[in-house]
C-alpha positions, 0 to 999 in steps of 0.5 A, a space after each residue: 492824187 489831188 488833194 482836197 483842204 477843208 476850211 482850216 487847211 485853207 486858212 492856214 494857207 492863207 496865212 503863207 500866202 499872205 506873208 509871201 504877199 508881205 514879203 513881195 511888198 516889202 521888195 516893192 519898197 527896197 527896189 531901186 537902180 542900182 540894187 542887186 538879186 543877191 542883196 533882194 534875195 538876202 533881204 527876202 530871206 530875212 524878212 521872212 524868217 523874222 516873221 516865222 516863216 522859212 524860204 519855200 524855195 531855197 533848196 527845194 530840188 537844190 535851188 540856191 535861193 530864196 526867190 526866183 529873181 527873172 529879169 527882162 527875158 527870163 521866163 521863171 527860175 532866175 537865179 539871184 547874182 551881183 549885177 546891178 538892175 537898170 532902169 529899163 529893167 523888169 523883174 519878175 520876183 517868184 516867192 514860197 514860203 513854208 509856215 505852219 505846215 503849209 506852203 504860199 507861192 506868190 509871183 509879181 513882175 515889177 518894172 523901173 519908170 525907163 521901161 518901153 511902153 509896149 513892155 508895160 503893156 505885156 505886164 498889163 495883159 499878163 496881170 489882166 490874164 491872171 484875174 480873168 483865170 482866176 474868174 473861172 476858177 470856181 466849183 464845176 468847171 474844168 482846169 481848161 476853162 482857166 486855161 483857155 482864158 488866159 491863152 485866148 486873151 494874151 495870145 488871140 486878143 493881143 498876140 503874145 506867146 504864152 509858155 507851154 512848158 511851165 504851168 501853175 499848180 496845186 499847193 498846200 503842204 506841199 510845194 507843187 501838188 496836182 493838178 497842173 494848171 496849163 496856161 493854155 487850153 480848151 474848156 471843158 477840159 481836164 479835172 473838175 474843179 471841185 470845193 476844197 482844191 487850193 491851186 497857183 495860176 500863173 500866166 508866164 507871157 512873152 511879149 514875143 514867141 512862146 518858145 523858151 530855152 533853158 541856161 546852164 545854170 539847170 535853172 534859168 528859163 529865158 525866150 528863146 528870142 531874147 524878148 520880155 516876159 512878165 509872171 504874175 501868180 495868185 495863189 487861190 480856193 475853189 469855194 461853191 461860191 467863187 474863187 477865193 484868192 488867198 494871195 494879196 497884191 493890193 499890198 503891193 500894190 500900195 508899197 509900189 505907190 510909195 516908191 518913184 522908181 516903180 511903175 505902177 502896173 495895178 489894174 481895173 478888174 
């Protein structure tokens, strides 16, 4: 069942998504070489919880954490652990939130300034990818049409593997609501989306094949050929006049500017 939010339910999303938004700047501002997931997810969590919110994610179908931390070839649902990120490293942070009732889900990929070039790259075609969704996503079209943009983008236009077994989602008082939000397909085709319906985009991009494999902590998704992936995610509104995102990377955006150790990744859309 899909469910449809009126105006208030939709400002009340917005206010999770825009602590979860919060929350990813501030990480923005305490990444450095040399810091660990478990000392981030510890910081997340309190951040979160001064500002009134709870941790979305932490034992949602008993997942240990606050955020999804993925580095390098880690897909999503990379568990937070003690060893220290480098200055080659990318690092996809997934982060919910559960305040007044309703959810935020949120996802940035960051990088440290020793990061290749063709790696940058793949975060640029992935955040690009997102915004291109996020334009169809608008009352009258179809869940394809989001799909079907972002996969012709990153995987005709620039050879990248998109992952199928992972896609976006409805949200709002709950955490995954339908309908899934492929990132792949055909336009034209799935559900219409229609006024009122409140769903994540999240294109999961490698910078080689599609195929990914999972490890035996039951959670972790990495390629299966050992090569990057970048997760960018908005959260966002199907309105009559356009998509209306409820998410904020421009924060982000701006805390990334004030740290000398991240790359910026912000992009002209």
């Amino acid at each position: 069942m899909i469910f449809y939010k009126t105006n208030e339910e939709i400002e009340l999303i917005r206010e999770s998504n825009l602590l979860v938004s919060k929350t990813l700047a501030y990480i923005a501002g305490i990444l450095k070489v040399g810091i660990d997931g478990k000392t981030i997810d510890k910081e997340a969590e309190t951040f979160i919880r001064d500002h009134n919110g709870i941790p979305g994610f932490k034992g949602y179908h008993g997942f240990p954490a606050t955020l999804c931390l993925s580095i390098n070839e880690a897909v999503v649902h990379g568990i937070p652990n003690d060893k220290p990120l480098g200055s080659k490293d990318i690092i996809s942070v997934d982060c919910g939130v559960l305040l007044n009732g309703y959810f935020g889900d949120s996802a940035f990929t960051f990088g440290f300034n020793e990061v290749d070039e063709e790696v940058r790259k793949l975060m640029r075609v992935t955040r690009t990818s997102l915004m291109m969704g996020i334009e169809e996503a608008k009352a009258g079209n179809r869940v394809g049409d989001i799909s079907y943009a972002v996969q012709n983008y990153c995987e005709r236009e620039h050879q990248y593997g998109v992952v199928r077994e992972l896609v976006g989602h409805g949200l709002g008082k709950n955490l995954h609501e339908e309908p899934e939000i492929p990132n792949f397909g055909q336009r034209g085709r799935g559900p219409v989306l229609k006024e009122g319906l409140v769903i994540c985009i999240e294109p999961m991009i490698n910078l080689g094949a599609k195929g990914v494999r999972q490890l035996n902590d039951g959670w972790t998704i990495l390629t299966k050929d050992g090569k990057p992936s970048a997760h960018y995610e908005h959260c966002v509104a199907i309105r009559k006049e356009g998509p209306d995102i409820l998410s904020n990377h421009d924060i982000i955006d701006e805390a990334i500017k004030n740290n000398p150790e991240i790359i910026d990744i912000s992009i002209n859309f």
